[in-house]
PyMOL Python script that loads the backbone (N, CA, C, O; Angstrom):
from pymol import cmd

cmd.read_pdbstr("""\
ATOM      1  N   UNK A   1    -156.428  73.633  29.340  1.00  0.00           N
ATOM      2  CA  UNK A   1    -157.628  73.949  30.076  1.00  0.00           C
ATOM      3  C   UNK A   1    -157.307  75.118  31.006  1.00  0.00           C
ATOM      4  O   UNK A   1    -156.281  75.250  31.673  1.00  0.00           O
ATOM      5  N   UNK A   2    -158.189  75.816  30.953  1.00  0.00           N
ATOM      6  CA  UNK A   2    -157.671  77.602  32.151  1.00  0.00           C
ATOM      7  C   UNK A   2    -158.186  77.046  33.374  1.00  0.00           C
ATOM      8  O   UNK A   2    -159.031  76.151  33.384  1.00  0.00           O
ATOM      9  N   UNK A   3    -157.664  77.591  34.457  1.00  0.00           N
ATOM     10  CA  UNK A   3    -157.814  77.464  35.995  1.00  0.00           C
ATOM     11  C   UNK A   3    -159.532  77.522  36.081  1.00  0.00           C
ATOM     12  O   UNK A   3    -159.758  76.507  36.741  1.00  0.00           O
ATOM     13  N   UNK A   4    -160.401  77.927  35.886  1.00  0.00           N
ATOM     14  CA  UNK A   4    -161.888  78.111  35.719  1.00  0.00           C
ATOM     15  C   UNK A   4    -161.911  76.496  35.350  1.00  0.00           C
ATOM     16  O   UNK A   4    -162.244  75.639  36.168  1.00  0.00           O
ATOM     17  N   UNK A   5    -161.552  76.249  34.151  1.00  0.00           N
ATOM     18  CA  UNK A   5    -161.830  74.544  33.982  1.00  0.00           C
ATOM     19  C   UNK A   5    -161.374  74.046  35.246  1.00  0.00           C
ATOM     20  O   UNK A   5    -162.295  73.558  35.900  1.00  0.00           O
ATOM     21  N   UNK A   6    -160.594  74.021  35.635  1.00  0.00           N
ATOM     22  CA  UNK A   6    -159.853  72.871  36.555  1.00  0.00           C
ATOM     23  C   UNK A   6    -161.027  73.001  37.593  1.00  0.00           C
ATOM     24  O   UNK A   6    -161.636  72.005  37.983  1.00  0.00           O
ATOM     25  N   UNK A   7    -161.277  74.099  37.963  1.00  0.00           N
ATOM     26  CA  UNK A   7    -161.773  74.566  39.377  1.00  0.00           C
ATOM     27  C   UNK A   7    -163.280  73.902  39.047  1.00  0.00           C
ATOM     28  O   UNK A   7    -163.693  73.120  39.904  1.00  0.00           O
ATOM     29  N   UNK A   8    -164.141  74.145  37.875  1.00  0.00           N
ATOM     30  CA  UNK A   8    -165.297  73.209  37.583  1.00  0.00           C
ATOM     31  C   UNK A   8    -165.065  71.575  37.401  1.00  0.00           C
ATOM     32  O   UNK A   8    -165.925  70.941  38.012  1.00  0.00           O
ATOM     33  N   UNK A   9    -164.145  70.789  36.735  1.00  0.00           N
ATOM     34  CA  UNK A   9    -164.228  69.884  36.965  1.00  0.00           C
ATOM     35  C   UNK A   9    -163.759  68.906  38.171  1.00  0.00           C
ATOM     36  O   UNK A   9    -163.959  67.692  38.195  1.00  0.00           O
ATOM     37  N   UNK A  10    -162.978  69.803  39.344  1.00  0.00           N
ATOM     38  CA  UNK A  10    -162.451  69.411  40.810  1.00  0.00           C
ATOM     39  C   UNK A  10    -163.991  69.886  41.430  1.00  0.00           C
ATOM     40  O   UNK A  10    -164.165  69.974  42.646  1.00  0.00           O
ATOM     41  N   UNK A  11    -164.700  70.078  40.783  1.00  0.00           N
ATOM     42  CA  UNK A  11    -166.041  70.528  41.695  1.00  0.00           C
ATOM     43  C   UNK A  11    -166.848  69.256  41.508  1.00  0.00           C
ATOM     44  O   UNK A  11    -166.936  68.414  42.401  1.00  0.00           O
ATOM     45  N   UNK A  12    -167.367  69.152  40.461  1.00  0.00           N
ATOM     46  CA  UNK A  12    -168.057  68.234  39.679  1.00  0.00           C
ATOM     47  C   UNK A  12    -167.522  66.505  40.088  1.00  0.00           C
ATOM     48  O   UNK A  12    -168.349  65.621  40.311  1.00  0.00           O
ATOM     49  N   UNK A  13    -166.257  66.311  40.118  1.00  0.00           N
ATOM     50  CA  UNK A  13    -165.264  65.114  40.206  1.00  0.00           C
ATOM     51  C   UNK A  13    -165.488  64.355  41.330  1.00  0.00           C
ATOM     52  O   UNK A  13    -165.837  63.210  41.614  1.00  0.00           O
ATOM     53  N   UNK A  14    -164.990  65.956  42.182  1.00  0.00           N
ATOM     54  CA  UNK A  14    -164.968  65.889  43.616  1.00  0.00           C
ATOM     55  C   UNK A  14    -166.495  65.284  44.247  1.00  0.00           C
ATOM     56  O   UNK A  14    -166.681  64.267  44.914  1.00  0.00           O
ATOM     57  N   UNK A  15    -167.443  66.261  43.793  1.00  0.00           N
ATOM     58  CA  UNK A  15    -168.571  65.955  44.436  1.00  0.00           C
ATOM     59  C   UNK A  15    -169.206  64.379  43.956  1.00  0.00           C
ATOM     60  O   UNK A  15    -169.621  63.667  44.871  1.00  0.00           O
ATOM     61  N   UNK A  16    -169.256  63.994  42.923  1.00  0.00           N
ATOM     62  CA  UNK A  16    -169.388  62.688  42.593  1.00  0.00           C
ATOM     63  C   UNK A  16    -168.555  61.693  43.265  1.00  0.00           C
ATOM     64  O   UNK A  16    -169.053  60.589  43.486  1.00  0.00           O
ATOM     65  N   UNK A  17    -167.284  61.951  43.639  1.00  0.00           N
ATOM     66  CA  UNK A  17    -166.639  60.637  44.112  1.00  0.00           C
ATOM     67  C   UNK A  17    -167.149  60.836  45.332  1.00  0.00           C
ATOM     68  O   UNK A  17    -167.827  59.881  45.712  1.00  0.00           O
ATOM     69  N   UNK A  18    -167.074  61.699  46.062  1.00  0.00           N
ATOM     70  CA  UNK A  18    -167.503  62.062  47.717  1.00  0.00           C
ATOM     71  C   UNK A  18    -168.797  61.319  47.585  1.00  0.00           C
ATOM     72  O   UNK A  18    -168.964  60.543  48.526  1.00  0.00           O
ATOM     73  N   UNK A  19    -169.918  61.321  46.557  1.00  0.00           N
ATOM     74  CA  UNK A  19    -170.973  60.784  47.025  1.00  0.00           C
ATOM     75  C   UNK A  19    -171.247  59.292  46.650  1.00  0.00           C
ATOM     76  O   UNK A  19    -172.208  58.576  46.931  1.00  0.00           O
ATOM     77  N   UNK A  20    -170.276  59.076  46.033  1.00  0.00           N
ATOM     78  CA  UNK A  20    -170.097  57.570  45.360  1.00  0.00           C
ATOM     79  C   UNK A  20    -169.190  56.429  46.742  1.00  0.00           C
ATOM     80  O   UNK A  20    -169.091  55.202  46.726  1.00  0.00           O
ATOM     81  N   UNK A  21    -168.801  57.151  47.515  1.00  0.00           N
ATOM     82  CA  UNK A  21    -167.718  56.530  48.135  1.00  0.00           C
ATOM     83  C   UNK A  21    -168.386  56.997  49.510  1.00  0.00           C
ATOM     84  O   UNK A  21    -167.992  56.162  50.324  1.00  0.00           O
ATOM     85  N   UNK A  22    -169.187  57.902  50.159  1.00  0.00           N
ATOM     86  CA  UNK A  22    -169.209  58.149  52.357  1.00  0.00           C
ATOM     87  C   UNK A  22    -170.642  58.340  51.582  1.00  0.00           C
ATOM     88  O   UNK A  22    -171.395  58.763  52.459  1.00  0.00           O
ATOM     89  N   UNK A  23    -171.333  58.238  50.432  1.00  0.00           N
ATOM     90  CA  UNK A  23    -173.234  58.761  50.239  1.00  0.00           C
ATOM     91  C   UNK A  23    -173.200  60.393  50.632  1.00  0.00           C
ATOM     92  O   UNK A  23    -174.334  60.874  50.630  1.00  0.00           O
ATOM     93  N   UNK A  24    -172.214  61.274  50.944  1.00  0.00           N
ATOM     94  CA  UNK A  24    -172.600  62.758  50.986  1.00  0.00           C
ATOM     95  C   UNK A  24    -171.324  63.566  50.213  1.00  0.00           C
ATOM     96  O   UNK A  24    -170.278  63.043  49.829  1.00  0.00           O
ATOM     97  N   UNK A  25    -171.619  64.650  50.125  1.00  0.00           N
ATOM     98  CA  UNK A  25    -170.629  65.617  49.944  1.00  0.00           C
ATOM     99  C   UNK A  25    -169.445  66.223  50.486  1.00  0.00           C
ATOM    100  O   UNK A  25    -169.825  66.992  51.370  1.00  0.00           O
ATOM    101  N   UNK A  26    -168.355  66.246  50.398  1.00  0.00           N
ATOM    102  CA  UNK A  26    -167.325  66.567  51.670  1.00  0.00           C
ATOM    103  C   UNK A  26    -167.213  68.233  51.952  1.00  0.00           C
ATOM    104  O   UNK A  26    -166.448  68.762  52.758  1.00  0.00           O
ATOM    105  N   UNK A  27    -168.303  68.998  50.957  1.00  0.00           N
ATOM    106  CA  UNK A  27    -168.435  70.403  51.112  1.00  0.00           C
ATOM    107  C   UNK A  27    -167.299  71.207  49.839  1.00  0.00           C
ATOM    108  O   UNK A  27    -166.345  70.596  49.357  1.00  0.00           O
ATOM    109  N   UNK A  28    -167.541  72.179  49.588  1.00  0.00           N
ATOM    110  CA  UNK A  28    -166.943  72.664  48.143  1.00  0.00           C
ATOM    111  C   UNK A  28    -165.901  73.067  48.204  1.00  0.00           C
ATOM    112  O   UNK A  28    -165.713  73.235  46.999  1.00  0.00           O
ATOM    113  N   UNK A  29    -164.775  73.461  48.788  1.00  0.00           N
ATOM    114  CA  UNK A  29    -163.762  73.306  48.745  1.00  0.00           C
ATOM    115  C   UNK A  29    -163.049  71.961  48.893  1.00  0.00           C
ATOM    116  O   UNK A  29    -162.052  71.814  48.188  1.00  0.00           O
ATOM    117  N   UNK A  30    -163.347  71.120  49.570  1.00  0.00           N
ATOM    118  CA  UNK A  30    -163.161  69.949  49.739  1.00  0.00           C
ATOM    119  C   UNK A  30    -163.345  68.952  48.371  1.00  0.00           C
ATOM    120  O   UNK A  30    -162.701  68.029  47.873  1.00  0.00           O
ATOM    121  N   UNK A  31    -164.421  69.577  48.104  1.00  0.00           N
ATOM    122  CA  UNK A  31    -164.534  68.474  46.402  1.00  0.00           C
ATOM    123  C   UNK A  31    -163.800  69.155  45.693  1.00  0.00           C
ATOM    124  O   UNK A  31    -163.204  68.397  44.928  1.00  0.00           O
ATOM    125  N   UNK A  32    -163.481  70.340  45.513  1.00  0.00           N
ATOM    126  CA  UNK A  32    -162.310  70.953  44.807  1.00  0.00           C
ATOM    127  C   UNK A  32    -161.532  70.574  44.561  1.00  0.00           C
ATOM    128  O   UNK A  32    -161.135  70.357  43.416  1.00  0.00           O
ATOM    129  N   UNK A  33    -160.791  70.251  46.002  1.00  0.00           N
ATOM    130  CA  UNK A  33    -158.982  70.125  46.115  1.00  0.00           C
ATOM    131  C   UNK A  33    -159.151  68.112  46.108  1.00  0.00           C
ATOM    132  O   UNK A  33    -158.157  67.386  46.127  1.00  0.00           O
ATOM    133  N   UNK A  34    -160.459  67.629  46.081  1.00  0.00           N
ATOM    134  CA  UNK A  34    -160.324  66.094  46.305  1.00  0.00           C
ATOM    135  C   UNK A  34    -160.556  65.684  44.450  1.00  0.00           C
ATOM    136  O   UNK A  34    -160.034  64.777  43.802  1.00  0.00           O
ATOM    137  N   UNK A  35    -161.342  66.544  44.096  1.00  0.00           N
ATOM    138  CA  UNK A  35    -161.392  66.336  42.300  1.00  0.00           C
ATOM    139  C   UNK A  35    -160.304  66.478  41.709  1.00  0.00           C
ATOM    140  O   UNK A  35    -159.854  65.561  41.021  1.00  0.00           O
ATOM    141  N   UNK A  36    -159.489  67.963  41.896  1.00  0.00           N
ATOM    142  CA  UNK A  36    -158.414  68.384  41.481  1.00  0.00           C
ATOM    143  C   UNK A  36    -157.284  67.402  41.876  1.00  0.00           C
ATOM    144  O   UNK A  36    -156.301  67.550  41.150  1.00  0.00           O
ATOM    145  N   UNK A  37    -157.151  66.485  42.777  1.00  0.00           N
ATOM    146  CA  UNK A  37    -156.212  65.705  43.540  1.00  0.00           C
ATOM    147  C   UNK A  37    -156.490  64.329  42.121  1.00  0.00           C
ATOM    148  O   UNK A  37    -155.827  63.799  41.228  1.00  0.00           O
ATOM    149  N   UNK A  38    -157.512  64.285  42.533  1.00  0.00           N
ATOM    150  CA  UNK A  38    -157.930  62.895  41.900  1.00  0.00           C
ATOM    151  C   UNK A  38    -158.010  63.095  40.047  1.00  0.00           C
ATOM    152  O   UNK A  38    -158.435  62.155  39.375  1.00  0.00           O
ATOM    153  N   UNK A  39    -157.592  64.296  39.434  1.00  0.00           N
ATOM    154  CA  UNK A  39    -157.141  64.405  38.515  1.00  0.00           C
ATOM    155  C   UNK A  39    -155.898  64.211  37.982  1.00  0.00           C
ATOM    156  O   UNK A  39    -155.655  63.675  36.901  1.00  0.00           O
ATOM    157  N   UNK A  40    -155.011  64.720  38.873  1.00  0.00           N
ATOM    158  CA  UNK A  40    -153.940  64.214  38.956  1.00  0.00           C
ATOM    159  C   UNK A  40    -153.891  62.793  39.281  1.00  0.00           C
ATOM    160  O   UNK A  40    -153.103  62.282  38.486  1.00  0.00           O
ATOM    161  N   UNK A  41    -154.306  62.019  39.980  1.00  0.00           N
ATOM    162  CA  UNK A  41    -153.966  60.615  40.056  1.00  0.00           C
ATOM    163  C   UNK A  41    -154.484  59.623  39.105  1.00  0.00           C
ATOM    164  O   UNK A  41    -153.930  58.560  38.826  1.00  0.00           O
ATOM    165  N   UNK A  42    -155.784  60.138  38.550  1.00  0.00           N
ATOM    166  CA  UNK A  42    -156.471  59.224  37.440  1.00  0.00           C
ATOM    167  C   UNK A  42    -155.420  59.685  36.079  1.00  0.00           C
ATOM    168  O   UNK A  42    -154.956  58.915  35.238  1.00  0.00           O
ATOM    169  N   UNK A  43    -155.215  61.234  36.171  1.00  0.00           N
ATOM    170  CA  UNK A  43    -154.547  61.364  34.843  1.00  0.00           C
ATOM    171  C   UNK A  43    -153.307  60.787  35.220  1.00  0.00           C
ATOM    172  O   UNK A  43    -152.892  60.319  34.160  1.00  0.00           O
ATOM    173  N   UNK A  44    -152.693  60.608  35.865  1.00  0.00           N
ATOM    174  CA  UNK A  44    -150.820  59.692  35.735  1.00  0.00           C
ATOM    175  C   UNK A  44    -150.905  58.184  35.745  1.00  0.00           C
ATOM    176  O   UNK A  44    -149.902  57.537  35.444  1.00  0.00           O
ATOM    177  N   UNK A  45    -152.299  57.439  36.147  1.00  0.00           N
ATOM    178  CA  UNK A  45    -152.628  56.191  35.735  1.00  0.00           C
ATOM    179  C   UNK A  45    -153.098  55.835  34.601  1.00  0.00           C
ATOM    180  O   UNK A  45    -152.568  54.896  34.008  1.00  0.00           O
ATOM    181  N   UNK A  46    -154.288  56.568  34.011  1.00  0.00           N
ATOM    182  CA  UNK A  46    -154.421  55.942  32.427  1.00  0.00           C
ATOM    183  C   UNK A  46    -153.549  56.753  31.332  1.00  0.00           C
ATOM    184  O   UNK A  46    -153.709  56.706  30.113  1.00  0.00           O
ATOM    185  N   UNK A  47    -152.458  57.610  32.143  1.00  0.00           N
ATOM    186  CA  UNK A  47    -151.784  57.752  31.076  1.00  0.00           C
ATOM    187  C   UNK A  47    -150.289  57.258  30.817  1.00  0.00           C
ATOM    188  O   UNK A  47    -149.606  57.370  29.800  1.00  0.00           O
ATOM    189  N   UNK A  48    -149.940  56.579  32.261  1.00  0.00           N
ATOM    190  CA  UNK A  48    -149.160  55.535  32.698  1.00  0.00           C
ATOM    191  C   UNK A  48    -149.363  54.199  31.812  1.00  0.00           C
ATOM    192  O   UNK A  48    -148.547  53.740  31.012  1.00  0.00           O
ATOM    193  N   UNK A  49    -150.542  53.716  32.111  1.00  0.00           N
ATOM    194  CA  UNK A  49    -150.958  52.354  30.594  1.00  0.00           C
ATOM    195  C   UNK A  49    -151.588  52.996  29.530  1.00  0.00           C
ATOM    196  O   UNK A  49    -152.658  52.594  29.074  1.00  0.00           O
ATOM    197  N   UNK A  50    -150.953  54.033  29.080  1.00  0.00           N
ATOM    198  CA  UNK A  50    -151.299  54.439  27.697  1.00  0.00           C
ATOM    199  C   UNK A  50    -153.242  54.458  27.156  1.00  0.00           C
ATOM    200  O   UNK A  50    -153.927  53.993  26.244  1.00  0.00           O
ATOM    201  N   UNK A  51    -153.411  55.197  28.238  1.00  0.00           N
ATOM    202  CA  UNK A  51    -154.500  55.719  27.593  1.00  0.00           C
ATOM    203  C   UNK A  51    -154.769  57.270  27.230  1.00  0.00           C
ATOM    204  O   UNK A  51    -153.819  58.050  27.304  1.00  0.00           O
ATOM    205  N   UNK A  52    -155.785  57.641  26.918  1.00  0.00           N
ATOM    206  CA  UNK A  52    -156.198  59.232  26.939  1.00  0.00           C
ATOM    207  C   UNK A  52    -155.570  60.053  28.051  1.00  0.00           C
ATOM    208  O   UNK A  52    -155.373  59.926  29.259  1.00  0.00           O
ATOM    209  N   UNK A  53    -155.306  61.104  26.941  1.00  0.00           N
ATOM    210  CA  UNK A  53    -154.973  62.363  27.434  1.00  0.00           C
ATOM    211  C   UNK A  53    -155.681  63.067  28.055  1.00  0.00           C
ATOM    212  O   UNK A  53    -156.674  63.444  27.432  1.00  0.00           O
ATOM    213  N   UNK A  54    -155.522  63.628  29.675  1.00  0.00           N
ATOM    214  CA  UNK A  54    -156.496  64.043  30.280  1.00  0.00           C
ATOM    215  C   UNK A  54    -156.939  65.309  30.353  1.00  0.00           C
ATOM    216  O   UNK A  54    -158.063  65.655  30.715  1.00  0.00           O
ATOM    217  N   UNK A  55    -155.551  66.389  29.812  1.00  0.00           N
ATOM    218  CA  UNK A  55    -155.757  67.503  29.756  1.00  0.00           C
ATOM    219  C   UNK A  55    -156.464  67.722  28.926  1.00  0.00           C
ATOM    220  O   UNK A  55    -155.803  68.491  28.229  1.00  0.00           O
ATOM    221  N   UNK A  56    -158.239  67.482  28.035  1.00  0.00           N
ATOM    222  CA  UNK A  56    -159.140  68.331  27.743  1.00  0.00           C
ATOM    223  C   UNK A  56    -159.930  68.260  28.550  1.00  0.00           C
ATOM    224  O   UNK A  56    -159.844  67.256  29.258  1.00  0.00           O
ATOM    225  N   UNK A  57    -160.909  69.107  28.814  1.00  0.00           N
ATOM    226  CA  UNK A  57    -161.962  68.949  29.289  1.00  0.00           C
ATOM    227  C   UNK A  57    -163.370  68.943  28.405  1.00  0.00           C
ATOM    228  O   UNK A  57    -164.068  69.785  27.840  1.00  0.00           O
ATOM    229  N   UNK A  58    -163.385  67.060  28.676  1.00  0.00           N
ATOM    230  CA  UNK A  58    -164.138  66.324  27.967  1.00  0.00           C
ATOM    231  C   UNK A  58    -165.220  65.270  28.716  1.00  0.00           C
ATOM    232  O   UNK A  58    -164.607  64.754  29.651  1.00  0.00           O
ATOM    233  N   UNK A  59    -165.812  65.051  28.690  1.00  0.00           N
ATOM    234  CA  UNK A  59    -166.326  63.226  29.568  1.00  0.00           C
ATOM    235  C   UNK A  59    -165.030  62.517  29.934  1.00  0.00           C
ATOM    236  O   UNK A  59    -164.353  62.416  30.957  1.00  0.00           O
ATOM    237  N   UNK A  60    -164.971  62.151  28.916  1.00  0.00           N
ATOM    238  CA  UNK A  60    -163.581  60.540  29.224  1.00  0.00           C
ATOM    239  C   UNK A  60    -162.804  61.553  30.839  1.00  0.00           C
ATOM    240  O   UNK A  60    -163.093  61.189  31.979  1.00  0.00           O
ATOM    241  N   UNK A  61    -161.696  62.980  30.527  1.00  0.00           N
ATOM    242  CA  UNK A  61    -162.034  63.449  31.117  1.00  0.00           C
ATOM    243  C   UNK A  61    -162.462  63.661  33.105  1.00  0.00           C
ATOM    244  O   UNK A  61    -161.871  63.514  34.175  1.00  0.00           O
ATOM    245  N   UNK A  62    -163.688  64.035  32.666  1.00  0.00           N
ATOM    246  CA  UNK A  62    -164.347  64.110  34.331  1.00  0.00           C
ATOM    247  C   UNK A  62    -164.773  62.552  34.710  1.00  0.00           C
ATOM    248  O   UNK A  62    -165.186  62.394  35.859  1.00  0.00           O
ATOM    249  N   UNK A  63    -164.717  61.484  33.921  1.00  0.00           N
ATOM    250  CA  UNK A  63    -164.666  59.913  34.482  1.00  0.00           C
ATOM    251  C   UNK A  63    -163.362  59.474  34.494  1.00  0.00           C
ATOM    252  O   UNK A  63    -163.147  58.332  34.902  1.00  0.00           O
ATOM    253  N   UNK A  64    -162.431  60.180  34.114  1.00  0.00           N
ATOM    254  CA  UNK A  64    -160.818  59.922  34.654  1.00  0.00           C
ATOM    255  C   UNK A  64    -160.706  60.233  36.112  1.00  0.00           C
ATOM    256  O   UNK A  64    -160.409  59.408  36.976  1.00  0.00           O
ATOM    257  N   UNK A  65    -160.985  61.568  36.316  1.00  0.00           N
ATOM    258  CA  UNK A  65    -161.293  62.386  37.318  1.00  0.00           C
ATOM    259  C   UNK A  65    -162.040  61.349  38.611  1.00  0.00           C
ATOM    260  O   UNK A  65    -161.459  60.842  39.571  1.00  0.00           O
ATOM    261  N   UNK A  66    -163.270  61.271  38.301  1.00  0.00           N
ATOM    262  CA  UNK A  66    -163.743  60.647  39.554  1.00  0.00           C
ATOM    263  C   UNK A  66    -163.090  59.616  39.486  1.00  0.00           C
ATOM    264  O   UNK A  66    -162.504  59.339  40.532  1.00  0.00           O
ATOM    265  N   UNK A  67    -162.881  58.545  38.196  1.00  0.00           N
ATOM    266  CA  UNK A  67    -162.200  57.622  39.138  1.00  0.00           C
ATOM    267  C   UNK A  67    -160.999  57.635  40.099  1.00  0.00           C
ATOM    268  O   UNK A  67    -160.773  56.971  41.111  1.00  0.00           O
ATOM    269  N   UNK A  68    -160.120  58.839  39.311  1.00  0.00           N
ATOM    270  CA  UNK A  68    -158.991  58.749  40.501  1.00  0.00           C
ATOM    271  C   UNK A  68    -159.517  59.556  41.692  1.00  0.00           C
ATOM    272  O   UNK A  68    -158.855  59.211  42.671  1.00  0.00           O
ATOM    273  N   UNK A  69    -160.567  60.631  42.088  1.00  0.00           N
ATOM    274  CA  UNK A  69    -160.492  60.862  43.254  1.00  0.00           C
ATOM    275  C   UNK A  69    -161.488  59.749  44.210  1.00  0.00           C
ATOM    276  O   UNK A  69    -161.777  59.867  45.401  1.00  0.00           O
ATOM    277  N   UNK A  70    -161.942  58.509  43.129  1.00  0.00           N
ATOM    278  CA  UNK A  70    -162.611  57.458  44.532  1.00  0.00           C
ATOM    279  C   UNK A  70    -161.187  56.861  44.636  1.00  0.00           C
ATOM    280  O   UNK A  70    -161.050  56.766  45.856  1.00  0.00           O
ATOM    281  N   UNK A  71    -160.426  56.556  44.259  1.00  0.00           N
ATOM    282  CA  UNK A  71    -158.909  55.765  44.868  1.00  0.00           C
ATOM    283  C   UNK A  71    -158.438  56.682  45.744  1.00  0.00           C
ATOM    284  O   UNK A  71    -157.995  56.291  46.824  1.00  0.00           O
ATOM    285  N   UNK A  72    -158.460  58.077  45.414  1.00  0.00           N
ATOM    286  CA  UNK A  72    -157.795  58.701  46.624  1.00  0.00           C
ATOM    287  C   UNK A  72    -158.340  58.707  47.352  1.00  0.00           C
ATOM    288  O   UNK A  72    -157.593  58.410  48.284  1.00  0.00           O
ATOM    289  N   UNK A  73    -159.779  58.927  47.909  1.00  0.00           N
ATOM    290  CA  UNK A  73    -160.447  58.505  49.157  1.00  0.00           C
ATOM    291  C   UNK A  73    -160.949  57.133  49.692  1.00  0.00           C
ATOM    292  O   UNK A  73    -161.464  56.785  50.754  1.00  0.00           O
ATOM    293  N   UNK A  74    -160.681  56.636  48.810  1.00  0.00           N
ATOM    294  CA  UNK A  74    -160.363  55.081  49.338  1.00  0.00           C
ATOM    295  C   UNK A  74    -159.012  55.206  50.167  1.00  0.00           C
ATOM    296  O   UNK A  74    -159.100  55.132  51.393  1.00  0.00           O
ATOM    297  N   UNK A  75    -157.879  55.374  49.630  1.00  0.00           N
ATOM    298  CA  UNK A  75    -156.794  55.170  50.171  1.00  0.00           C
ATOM    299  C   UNK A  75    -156.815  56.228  51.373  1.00  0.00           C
ATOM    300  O   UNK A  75    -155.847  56.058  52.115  1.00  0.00           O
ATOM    301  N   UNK A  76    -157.524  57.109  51.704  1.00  0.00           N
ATOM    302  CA  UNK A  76    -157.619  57.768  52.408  1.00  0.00           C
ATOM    303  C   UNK A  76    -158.028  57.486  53.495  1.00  0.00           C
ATOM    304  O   UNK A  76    -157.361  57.570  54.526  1.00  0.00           O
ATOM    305  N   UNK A  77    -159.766  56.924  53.375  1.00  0.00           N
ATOM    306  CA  UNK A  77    -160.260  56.068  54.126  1.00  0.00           C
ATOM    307  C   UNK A  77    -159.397  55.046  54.934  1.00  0.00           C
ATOM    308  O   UNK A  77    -159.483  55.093  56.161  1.00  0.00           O
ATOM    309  N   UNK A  78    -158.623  54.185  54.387  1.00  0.00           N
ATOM    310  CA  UNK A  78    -157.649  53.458  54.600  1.00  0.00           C
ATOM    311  C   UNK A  78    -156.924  53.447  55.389  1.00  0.00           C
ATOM    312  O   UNK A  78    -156.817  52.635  56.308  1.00  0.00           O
ATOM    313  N   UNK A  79    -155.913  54.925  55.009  1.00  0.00           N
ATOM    314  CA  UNK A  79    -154.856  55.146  56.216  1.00  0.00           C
ATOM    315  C   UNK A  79    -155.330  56.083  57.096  1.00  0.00           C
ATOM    316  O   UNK A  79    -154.453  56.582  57.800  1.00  0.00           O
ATOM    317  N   UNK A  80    -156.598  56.527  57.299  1.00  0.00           N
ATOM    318  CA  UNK A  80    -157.035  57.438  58.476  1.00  0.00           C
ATOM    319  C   UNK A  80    -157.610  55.883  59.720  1.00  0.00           C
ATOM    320  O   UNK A  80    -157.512  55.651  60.924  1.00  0.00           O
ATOM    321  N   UNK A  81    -158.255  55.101  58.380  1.00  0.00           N
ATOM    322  CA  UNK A  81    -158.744  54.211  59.648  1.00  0.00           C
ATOM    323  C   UNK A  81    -160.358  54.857  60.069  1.00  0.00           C
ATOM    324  O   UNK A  81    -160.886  54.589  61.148  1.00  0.00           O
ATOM    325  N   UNK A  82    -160.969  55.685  59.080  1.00  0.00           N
ATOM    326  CA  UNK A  82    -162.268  56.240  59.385  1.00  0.00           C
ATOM    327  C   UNK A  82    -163.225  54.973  58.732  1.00  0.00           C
ATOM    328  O   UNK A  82    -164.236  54.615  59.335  1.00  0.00           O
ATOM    329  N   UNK A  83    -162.995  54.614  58.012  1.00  0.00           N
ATOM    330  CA  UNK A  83    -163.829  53.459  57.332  1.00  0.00           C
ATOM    331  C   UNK A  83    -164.822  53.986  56.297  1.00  0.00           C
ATOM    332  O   UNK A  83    -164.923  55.168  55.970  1.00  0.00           O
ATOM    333  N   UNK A  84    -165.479  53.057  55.863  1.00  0.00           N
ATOM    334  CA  UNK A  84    -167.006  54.005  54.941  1.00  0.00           C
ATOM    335  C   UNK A  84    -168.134  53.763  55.723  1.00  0.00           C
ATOM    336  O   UNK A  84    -168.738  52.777  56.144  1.00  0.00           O
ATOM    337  N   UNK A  85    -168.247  55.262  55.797  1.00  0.00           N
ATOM    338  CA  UNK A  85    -169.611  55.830  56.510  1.00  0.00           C
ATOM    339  C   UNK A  85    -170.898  55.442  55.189  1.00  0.00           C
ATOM    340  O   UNK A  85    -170.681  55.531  53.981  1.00  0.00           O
ATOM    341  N   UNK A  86    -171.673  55.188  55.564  1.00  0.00           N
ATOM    342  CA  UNK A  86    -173.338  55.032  54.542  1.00  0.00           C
ATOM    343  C   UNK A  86    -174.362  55.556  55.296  1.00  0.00           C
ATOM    344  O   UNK A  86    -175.511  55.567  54.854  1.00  0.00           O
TER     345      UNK A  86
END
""", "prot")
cmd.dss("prot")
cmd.show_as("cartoon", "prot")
cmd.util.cbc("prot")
cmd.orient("prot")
């Protein structure tokens, strides 16, 4: 996937988990680097228990994606101690 992919689906990822997890957006760089984060963490977990390969950019994919960037802002939430805002 070229840097243009990454940078659309850390957009896309990002902004879905941000609104799935505080109800708003954390602003576009922020869903960037929180999609792009949470790509990395969803992709080393389902590919840790042997699932799909995350490097296409596909569906399966950008729902790898958000799910790992709602764990990272969960865990985030967590150790800041901010809680979930609604």
């Amino acid at each position: 996937m070229s840097i243009v992919g990454w940078i659309i689906l850390g957009l896309i990822s990002g902004f879905i988990a941000s609104k799935a997890v505080s109800g708003r957006g954390s602003g576009c760089l922020a869903d960037i680097a929180l999609g792009l984060i949470g790509a990395l963490v969803g992709g080393w977990l389902f590919s840790h228990f042997g699932h799909h390969d995350p490097m296409e950019f596909n569906l399966v994919s950008m729902v790898i994606a958000i799910i790992g960037a709602v764990i990272v802002l969960l865990v985030w939430h967590a150790v800041t101690g901010r809680g979930l805002r609604r």
